[in-house]
C-alpha positions as CSV (number, residue, x, y, z in Angstrom):
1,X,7.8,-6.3,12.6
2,X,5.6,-8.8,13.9
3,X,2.7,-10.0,15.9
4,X,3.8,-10.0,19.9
5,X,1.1,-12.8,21.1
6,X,-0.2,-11.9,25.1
7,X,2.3,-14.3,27.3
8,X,4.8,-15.1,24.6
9,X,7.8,-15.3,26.9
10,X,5.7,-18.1,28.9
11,X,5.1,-19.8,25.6
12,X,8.2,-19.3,23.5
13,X,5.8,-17.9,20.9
14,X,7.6,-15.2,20.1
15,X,6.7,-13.1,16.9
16,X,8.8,-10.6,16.5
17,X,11.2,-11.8,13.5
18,X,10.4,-11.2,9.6
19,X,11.0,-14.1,8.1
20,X,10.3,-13.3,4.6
21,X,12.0,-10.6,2.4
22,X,9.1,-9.5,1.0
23,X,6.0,-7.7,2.4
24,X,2.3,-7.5,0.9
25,X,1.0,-3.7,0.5
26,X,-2.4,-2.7,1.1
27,X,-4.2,-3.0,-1.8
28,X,-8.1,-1.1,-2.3
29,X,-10.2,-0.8,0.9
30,X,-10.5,-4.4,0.5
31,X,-9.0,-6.3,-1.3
32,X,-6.6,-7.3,1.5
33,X,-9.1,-6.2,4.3
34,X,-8.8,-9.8,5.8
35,X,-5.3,-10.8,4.0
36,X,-4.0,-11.3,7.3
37,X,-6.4,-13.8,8.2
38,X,-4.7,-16.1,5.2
39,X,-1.5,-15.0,5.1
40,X,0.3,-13.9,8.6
41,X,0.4,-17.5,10.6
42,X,3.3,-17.9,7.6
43,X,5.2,-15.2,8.4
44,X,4.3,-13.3,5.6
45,X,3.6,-9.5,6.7
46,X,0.4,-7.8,5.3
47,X,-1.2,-4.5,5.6
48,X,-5.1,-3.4,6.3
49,X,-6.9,-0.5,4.8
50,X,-9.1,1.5,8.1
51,X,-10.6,4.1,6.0
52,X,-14.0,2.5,5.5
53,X,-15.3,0.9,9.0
54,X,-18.7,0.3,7.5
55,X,-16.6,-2.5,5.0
56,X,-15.0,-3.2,8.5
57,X,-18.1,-3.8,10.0
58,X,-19.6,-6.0,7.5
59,X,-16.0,-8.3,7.3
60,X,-16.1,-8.7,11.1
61,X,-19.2,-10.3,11.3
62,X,-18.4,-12.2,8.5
63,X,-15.3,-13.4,10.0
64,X,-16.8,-14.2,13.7
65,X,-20.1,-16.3,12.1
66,X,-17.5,-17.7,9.9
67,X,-15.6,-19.3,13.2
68,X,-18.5,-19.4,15.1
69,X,-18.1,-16.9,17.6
70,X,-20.6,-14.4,19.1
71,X,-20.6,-10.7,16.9
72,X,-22.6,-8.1,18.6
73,X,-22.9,-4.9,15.9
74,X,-21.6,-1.4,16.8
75,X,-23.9,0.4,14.9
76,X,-23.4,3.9,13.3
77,X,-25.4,6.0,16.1
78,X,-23.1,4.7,18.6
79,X,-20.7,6.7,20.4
80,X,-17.5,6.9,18.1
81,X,-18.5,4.0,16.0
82,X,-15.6,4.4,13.6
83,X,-12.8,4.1,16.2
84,X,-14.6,1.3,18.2
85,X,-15.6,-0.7,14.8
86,X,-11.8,-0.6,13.6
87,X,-10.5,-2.0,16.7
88,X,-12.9,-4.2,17.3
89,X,-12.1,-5.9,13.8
90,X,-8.5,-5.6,14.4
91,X,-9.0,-7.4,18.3
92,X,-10.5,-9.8,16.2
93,X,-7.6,-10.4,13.7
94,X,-5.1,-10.3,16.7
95,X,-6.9,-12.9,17.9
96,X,-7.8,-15.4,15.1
97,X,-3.9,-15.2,14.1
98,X,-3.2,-15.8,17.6
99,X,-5.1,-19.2,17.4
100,X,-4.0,-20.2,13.8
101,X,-0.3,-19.9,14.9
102,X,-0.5,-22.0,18.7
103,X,-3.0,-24.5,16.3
104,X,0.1,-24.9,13.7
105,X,2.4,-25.2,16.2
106,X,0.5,-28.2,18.0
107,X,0.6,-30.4,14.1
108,X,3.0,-32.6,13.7
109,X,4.7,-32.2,10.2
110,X,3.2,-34.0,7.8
111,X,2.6,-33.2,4.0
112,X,0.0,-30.2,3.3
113,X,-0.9,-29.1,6.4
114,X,-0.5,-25.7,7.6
115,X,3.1,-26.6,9.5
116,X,4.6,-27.9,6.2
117,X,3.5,-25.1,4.6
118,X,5.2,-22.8,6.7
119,X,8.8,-23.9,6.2
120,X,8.0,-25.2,2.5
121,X,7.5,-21.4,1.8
122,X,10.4,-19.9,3.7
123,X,13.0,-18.4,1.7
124,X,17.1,-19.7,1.4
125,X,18.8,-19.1,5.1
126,X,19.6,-20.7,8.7
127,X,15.8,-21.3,9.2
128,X,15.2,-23.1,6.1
129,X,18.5,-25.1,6.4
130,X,17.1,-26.1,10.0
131,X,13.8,-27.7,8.7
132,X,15.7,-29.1,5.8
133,X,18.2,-30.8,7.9
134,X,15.1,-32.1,9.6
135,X,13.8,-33.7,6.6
136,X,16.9,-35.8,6.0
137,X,17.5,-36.8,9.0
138,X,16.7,-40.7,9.5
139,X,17.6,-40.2,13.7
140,X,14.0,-40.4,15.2
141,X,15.5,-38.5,18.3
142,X,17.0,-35.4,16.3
143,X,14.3,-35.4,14.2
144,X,12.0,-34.7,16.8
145,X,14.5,-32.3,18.7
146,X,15.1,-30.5,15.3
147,X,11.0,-30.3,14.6
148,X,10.7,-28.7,18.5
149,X,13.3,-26.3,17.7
150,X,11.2,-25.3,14.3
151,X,8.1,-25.0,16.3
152,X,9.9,-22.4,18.8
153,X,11.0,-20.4,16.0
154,X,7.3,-19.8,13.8
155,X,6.9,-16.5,13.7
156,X,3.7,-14.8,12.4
157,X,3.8,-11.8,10.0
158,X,2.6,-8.1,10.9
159,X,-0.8,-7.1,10.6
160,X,-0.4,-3.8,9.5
161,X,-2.7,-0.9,9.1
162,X,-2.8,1.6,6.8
163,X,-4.1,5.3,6.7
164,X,-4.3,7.6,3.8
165,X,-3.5,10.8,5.2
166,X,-5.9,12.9,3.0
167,X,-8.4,11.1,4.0
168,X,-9.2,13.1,6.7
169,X,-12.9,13.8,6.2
170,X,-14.3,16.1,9.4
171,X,-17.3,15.1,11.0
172,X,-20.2,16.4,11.0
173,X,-23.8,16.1,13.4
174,X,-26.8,17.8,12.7
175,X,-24.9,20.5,10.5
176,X,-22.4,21.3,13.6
177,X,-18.4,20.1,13.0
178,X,-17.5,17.5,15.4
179,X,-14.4,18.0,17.9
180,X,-11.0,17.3,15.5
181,X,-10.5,14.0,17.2
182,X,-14.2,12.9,15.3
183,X,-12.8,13.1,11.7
184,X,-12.0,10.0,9.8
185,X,-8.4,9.6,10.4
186,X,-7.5,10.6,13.7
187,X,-10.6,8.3,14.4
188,X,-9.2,5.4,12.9
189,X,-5.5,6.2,13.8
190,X,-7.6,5.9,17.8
191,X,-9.3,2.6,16.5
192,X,-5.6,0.9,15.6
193,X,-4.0,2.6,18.9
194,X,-6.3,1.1,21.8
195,X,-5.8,-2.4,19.5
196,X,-4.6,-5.4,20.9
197,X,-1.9,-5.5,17.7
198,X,1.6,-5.0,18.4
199,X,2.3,-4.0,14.7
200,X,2.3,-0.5,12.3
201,X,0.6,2.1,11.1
202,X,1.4,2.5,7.4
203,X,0.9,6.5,6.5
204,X,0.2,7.0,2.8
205,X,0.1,10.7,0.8
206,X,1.8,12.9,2.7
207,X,2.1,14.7,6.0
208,X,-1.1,15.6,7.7
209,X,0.2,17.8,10.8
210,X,-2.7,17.0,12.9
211,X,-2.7,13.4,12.4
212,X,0.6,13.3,13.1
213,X,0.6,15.5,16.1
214,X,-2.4,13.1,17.7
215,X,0.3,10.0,17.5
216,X,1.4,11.4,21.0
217,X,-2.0,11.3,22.7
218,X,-1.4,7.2,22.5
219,X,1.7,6.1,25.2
220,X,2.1,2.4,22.8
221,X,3.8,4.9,20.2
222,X,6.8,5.5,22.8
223,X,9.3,3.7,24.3
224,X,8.1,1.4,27.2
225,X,9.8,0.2,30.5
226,X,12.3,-2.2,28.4
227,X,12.3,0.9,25.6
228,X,10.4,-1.4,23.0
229,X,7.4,-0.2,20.9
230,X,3.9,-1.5,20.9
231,X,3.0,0.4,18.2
232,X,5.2,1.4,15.4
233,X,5.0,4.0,12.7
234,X,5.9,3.4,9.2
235,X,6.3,6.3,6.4
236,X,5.2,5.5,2.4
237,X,7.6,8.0,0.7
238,X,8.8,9.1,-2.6
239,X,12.1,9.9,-2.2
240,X,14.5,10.9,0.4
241,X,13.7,14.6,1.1
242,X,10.6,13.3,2.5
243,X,11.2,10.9,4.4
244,X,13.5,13.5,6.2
245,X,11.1,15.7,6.7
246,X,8.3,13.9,7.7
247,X,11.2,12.1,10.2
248,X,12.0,15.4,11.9
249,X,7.9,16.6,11.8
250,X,7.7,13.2,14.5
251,X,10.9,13.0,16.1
252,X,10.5,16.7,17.5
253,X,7.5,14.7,19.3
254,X,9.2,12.0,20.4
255,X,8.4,9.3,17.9
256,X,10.2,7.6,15.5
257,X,9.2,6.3,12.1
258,X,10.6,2.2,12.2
259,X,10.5,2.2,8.6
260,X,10.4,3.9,5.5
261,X,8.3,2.6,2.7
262,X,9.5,3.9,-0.8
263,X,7.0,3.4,-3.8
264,X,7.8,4.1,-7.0
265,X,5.9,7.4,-8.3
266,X,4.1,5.7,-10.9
267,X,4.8,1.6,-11.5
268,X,2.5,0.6,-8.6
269,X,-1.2,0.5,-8.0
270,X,-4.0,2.6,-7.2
271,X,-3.1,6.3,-6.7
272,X,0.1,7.2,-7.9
273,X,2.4,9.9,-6.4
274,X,4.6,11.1,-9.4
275,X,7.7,12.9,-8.8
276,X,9.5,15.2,-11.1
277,X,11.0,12.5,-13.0
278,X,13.1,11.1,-10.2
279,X,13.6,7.4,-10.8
280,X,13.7,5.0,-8.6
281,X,17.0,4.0,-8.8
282,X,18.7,6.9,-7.9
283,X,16.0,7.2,-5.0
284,X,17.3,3.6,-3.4
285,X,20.7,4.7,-4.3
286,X,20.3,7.9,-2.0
287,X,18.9,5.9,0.7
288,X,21.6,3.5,0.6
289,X,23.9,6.1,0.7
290,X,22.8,8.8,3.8
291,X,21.0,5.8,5.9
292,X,23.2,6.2,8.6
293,X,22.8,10.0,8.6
294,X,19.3,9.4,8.5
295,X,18.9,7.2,11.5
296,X,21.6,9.5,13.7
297,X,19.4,12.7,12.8
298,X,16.2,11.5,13.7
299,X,17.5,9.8,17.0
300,X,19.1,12.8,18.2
301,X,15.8,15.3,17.7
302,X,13.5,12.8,19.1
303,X,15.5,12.5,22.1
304,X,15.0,16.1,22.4
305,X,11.3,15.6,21.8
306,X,11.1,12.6,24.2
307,X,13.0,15.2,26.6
308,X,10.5,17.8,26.3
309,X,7.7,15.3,27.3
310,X,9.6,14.5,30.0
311,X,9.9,10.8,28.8
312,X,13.5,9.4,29.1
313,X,16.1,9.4,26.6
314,X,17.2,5.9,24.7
315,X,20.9,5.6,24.3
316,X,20.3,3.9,20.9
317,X,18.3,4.0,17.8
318,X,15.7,2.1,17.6
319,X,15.6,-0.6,14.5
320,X,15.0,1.6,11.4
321,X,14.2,-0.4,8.1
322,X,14.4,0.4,4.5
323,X,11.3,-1.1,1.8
324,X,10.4,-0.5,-1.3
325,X,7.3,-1.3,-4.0
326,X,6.3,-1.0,-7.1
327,X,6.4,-2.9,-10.3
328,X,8.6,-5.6,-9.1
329,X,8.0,-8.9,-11.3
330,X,10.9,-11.8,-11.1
331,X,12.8,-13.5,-8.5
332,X,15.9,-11.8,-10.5
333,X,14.8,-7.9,-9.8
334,X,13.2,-8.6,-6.0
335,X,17.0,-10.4,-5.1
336,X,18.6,-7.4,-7.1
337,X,16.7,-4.2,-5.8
338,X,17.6,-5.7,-1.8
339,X,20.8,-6.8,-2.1
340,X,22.5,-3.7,-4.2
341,X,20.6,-1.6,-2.5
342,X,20.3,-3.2,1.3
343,X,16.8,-3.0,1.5
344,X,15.0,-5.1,4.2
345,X,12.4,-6.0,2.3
346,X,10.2,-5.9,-0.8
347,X,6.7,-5.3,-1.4
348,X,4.3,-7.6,-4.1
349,X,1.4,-6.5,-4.7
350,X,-0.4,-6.5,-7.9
351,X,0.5,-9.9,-8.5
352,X,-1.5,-11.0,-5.4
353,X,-4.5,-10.0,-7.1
354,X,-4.9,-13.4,-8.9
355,X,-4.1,-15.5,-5.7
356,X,-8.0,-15.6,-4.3
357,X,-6.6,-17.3,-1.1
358,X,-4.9,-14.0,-0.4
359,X,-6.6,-11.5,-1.6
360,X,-10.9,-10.3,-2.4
361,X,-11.4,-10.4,-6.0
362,X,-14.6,-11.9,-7.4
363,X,-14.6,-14.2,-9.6
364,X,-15.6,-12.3,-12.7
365,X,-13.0,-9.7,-12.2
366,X,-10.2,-12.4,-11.9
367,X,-11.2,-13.5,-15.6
368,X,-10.6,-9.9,-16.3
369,X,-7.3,-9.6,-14.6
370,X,-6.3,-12.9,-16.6
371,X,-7.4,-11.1,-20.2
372,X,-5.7,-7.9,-19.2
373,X,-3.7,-6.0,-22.1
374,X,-1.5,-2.9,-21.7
375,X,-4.9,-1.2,-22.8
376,X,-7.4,-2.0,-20.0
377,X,-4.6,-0.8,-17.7
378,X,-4.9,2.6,-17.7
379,X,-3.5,6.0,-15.8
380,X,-7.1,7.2,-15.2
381,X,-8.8,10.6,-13.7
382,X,-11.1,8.6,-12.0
383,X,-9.7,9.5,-8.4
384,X,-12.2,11.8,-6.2
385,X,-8.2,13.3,-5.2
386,X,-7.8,14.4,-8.5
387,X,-4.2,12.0,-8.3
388,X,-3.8,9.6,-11.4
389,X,-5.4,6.7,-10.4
390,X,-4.5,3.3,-12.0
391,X,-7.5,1.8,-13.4
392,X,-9.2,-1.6,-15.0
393,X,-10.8,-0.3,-17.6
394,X,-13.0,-3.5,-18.6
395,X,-14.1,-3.3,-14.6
396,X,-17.8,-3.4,-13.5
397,X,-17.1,0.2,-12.0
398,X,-15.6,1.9,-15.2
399,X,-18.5,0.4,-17.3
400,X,-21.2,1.5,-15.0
401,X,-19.5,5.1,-15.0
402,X,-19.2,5.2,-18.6
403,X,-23.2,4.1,-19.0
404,X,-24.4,6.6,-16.5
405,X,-22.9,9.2,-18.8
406,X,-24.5,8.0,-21.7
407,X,-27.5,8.3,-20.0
408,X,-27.3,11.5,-19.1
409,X,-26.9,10.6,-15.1
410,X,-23.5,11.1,-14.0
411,X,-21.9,10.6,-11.0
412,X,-22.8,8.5,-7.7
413,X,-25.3,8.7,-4.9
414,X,-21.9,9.1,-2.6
415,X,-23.3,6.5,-0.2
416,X,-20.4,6.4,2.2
417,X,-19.0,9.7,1.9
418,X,-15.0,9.6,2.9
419,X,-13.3,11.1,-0.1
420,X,-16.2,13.9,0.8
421,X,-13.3,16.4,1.8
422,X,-13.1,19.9,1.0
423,X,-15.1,21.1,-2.1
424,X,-17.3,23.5,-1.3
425,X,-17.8,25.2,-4.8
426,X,-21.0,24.3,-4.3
427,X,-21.9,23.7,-0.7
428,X,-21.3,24.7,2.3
429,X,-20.2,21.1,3.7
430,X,-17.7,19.6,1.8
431,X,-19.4,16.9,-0.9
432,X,-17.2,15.1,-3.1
433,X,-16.2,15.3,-6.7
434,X,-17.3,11.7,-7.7
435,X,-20.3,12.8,-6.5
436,X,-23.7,13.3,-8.9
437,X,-25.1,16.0,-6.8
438,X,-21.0,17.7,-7.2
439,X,-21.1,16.9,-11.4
440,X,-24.3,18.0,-12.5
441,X,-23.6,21.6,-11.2
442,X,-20.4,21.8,-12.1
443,X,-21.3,20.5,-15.6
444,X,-23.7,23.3,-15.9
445,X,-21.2,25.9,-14.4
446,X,-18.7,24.7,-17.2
447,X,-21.1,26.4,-19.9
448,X,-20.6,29.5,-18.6
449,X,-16.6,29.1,-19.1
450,X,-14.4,30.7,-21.6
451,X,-13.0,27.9,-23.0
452,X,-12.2,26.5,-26.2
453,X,-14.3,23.5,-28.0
454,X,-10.7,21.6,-27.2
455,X,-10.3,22.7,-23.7
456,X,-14.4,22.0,-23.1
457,X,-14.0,18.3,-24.0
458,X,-11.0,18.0,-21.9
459,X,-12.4,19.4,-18.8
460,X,-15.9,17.9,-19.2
461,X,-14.1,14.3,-19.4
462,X,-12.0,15.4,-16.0
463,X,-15.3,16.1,-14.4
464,X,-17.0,12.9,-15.8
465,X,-14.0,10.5,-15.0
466,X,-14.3,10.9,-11.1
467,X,-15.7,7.1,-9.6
468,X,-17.1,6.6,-6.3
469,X,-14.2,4.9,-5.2
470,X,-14.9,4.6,-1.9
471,X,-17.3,2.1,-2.5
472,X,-16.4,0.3,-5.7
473,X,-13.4,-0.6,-3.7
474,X,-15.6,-2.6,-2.0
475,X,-17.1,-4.7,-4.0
476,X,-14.6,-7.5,-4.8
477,X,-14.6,-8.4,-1.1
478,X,-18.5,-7.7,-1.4
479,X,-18.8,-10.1,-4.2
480,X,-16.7,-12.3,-3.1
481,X,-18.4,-13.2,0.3
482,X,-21.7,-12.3,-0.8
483,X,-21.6,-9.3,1.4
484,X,-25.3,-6.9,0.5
485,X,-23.6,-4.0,-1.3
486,X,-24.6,-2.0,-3.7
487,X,-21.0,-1.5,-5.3
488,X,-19.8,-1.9,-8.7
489,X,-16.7,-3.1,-8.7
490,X,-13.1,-1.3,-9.3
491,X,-10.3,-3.0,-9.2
492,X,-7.0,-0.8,-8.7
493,X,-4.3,-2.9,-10.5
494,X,-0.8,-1.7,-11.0
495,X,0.2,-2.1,-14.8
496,X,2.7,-5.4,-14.0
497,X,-0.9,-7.0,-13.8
498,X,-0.3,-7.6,-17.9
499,X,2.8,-10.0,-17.4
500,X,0.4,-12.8,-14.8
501,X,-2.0,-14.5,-16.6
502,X,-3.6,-17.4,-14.3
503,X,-4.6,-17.6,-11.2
504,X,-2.0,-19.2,-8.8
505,X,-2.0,-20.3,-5.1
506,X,-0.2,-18.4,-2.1
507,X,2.1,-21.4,-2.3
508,X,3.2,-21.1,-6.0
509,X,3.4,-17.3,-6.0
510,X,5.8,-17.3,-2.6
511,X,8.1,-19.6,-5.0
512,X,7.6,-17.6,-8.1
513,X,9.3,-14.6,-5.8
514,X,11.9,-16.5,-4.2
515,X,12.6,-18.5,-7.8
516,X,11.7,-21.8,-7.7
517,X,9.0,-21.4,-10.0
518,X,8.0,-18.7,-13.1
519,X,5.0,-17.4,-13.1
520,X,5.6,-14.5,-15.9
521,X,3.6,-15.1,-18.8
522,X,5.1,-12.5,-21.1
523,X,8.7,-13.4,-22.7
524,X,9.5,-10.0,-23.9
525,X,8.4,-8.2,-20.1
526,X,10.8,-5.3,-19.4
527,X,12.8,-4.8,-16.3
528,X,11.3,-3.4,-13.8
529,X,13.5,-0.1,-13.7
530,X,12.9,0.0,-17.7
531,X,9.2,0.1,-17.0
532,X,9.2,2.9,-14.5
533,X,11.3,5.0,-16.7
534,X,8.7,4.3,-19.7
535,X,5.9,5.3,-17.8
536,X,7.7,8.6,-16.5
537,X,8.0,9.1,-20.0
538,X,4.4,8.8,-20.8
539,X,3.7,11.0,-17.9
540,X,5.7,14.0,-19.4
541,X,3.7,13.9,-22.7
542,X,0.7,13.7,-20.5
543,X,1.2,16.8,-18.7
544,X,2.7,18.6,-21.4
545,X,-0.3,18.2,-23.3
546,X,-2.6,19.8,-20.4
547,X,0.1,22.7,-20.6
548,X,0.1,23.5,-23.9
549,X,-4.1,23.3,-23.6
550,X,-3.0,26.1,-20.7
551,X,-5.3,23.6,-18.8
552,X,-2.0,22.7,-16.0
553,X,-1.2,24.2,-12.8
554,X,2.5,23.5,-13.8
555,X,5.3,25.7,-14.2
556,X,7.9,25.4,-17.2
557,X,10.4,25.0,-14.3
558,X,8.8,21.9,-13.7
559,X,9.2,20.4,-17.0
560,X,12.9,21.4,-16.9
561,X,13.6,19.8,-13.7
562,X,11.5,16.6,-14.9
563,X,13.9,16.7,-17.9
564,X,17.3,17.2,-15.8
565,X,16.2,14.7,-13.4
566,X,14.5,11.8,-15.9
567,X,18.3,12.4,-17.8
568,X,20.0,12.2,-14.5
569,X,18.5,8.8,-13.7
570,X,19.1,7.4,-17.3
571,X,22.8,8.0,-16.9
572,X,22.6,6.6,-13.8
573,X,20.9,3.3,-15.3
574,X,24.1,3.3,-17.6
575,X,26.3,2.7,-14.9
576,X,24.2,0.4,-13.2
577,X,23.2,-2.3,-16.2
578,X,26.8,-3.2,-15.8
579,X,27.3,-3.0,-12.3
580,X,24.9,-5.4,-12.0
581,X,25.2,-7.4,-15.4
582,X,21.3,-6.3,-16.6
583,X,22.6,-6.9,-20.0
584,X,22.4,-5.0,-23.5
585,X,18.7,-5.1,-23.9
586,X,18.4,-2.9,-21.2
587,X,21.4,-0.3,-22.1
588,X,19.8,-0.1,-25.1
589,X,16.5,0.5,-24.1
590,X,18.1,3.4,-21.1
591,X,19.9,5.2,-24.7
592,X,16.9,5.1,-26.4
593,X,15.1,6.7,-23.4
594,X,17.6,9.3,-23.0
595,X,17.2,10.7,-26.0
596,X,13.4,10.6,-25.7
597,X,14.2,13.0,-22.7
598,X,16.3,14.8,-24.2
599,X,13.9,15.4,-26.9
600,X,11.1,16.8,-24.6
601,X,10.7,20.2,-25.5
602,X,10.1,21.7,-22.4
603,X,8.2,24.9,-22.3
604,X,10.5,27.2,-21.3
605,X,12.1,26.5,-24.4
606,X,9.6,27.0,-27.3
């Protein structure tokens, strides 16, 4: 997917084609709020959190007094502010991209300039062999053919958006809920829709039925008069089953989903989505293996759905694309995960965090993401979702939480409120978790609770460990651009953040993931799929230690499936390692994990 600009066919600019095999996720609310703005006139594809349109605000008039151009402020009285502040930010993305590419492809090629760059980045293929060609040829006449032809062929990255699907706060005025369409996500999924952007919306956590079912209230989501789509949906899933189901949930409507996005349950960033010790592996492997049935399903019940709105049939599936994230590290795994398992392209994310021309970290937080051990990294509580978040622990947010404990003032004013959802223990409008109003009655409550000393301490630390993410996330970008905020930073790194340790340029990390460079600073880092396995490892101690506390909602079923399926995805890895040469480091490592897994004594056992 790419960036359509208005009159392309009159211009030849034409950006429609991915010319990288990798993607950036969306990383925070913002640290890649603006990554566009740096990153798509290359081609490279990059995705926008639109939870939080007072950040969104703030970063588009920051961006129009950075280029000089006139801001006029939707402020929060004004008639659906959310909506109307997303897509006036994302008009104003569309547009800035717009000029950066038609200003690149006015340069003449010469050394460091935005043109070069372009093609210096571009990974092996036809493309690259053009511009290279270029470069040796000693012909003025074909050179400047060749360097036409280049120019014709730029074509930007998407700008992407992406909603978190739980994040569906309702609104409220003067006490009274607002109409559905008010609450935070179907208002921002409104704000991307009436956008200029010819790109995606990313969907994150799940199926929300009434988000999904307000996709069909915007026409750019179906087929137009030459059956393409303005608008394209895109699915962040954990496996298979899901993406199935959430395919048929909007194909029955009419609308398909242009691409699945499969993130490993744990070995990625932010909030993690564990499964029941599936690995990823087998995940890609089932993909892979029923994409065909996949794509001939969903076509034939959304022409049924796109019958019953009587909108007309396509003979055809539309272009349906397979990525994945999470945890990838070398040139070696990114080429390995897409070509044994077809995959159209692979996201990096962490990694970005210490290129500060990409991405919004401040400058004290990138010394901490340099100094990172396996120890600051941690699988926290702190998410207001009560999901395992991943966390810095040395970070300006953790340190402030930790304080206001000690000094007997926890949680957060809740300034913004979006992660405000549905506890009402002690309310009647939903207030959030994080909150201090939310912990210092539900502290008290917890006295009054039959628990043990053991299970006290463990339930106390849940409660305290909730931050106010919603506006930490902020503060990098905050910091950064000397934004007024009042956040203390948090900074969401995946654990592969341990294996970078300097700060690189856009440049040196596009090389690092097609391999012309190394950027890996630890010799002994293990594969990729070794490290999600670990982790899912970790993760069954975890829980098992909450059960035997009788402080889990979970089932002994669910440890004996975790078991069958953690085993199940180890043999797999057997098979693999020599399939594709991974060597005996990592068949030993896959034995020595499959006895772990054998070993866990699940409870329907003891």
């Amino acid at each position: 997917m790419g960036l359509c600009l208005t009159g392309a066919t009159q211009t030849g600019i034409c950006m429609t084609a991915a010319v990288h095999t990798f993607h950036i996720p969306v990383m925070g609310t913002g640290f890649t709020i603006d990554t566009p703005l740096k990153v798509a006139r290359y081609g490279i594809s990059s995705v926008i959190q639109i939870v939080d349109d007072v950040l969104i605000e703030q970063m588009r008039k920051f961006h129009s007094d950075l280029a000089g151009e006139p801001y006029e402020e939707i402020p929060d009285e004004a008639p659906d502010a959310r909506s109307r502040r997303i897509t006036a930010y994302l008009d104003l993305v569309h547009d800035q991209v717009k000029d950066q590419v038609r200003s690149m492809q006015s340069m003449l090629f010469e050394a460091g300039n935005d043109l070069t760059k372009y093609f210096d980045m571009l990974p092996k293929g036809n493309l690259r062999d053009l511009y290279q060609k270029m470069k040796d040829s000693r012909d003025e006449a074909e050179r400047t053919r060749l360097q036409d032809l280049l120019r014709r062929h730029i074509s930007a990255g998407s700008i992407d958006v992406n909603l978190m699907t739980k994040v569906d706060r309702d609104a409220y005025q003067d006490g009274m809920k607002q109409a559905p369409e008010m609450s935070d996500a179907l208002s921002g999924l409104r704000g991307f829709a009436r956008s200029k952007l010819r790109s995606a919306v990313v969907f994150s956590a799940g199926l929300n039925p009434r988000l999904y079912s307000y996709l069909a209230e915007f026409d750019d989501f179906y087929p137009d008069d030459k059956g393409e789509l303005k608008k394209k949906i895109v699915l962040k899933v954990s496996d298979f089953r899901s993406a199935l189901v959430q395919g048929k949930f909007l194909a029955k409507r009419g609308l398909w989903v242009s691409e699945f996005r499969i993130e490993s349950g744990l070995n990625c960033g932010g909030h993690t989505f564990p499964s029941a010790g599936k690995l990823l592996g087998p995940i890609l492997d089932e993909f892979k293996r029923k994409r065909s049935e996949l794509i001939t399903t969903l076509h034939d019940i959304r022409n049924k759905g796109l019958q019953a709105r009587d909108r007309g049939e396509v003979s055809e599936p539309p272009e349906l694309t397979i990525t994945v994230q999470g945890g990838i590290g070398t040139a070696q795994e990114h080429d390995q995960i897409i070509e044994h398992y077809g995959v159209d392209s692979a996201g990096w994310g962490t990694p970005f965090l210490l290129v500060p021309e990409v991405t919004n970290v401040d400058d004290e937080h990138l010394t901490k993401l340099q100094a990172a051990t396996a120890d600051d990294v941690y699988l926290s509580n702190s998410s207001p979702f009560g999901i395992p978040f991943w966390s810095l622990r040395t970070s300006e947010s953790e340190r402030n939480r930790r304080q206001k404990v000690i000094d007997g003032r926890p949680g957060s004013a809740c300034p913004k409120g979006y992660l405000a959802l549905s506890n009402t223990e002690f309310s009647e409008e939903p207030i959030c978790v994080a909150s201090r109003e939310y912990q210092v009655q539900k502290l008290a409550h917890l006295e009054n609770e039959d628990y043990s000393p053991e299970q006290l301490a463990v339930v106390t630390e849940d409660v305290l460990a909730k931050a106010c993410l919603c506006r930490d996330l902020a503060g990098g970008v905050e910091g950064k651009n000397h934004i007024k905020n009042r956040s203390h930073t948090s900074v969401c790194t995946g654990p592969n953040i341990v294996n970078f340790s300097k700060l690189s340029s856009l440049s040196e990390m596009v090389d690092h993931i097609y391999g012309r460079t190394h950027l890996i600073s630890q010799p002994d880092r293990p594969h990729v799929l070794i490290r999600e396995a670990e982790l899912y490892l970790e993760f069954a101690q975890r829980e098992l230690d909450r059960f035997n506390l009788d402080l889990s909602p979970r089932k002994p079923s669910f440890f004996e499936e975790f078991r069958t399926n953690l085993i199940e995805g180890l043999d797999y890895y057997e098979g693999l390692a020599d399939e594709l040469d991974l060597g005996e480091h990592f068949k030993t490592r896959i034995a020595g994990f499959r006895t772990e897994a054998a070993g866990i004594a699940t409870p329907a056992l003891v």
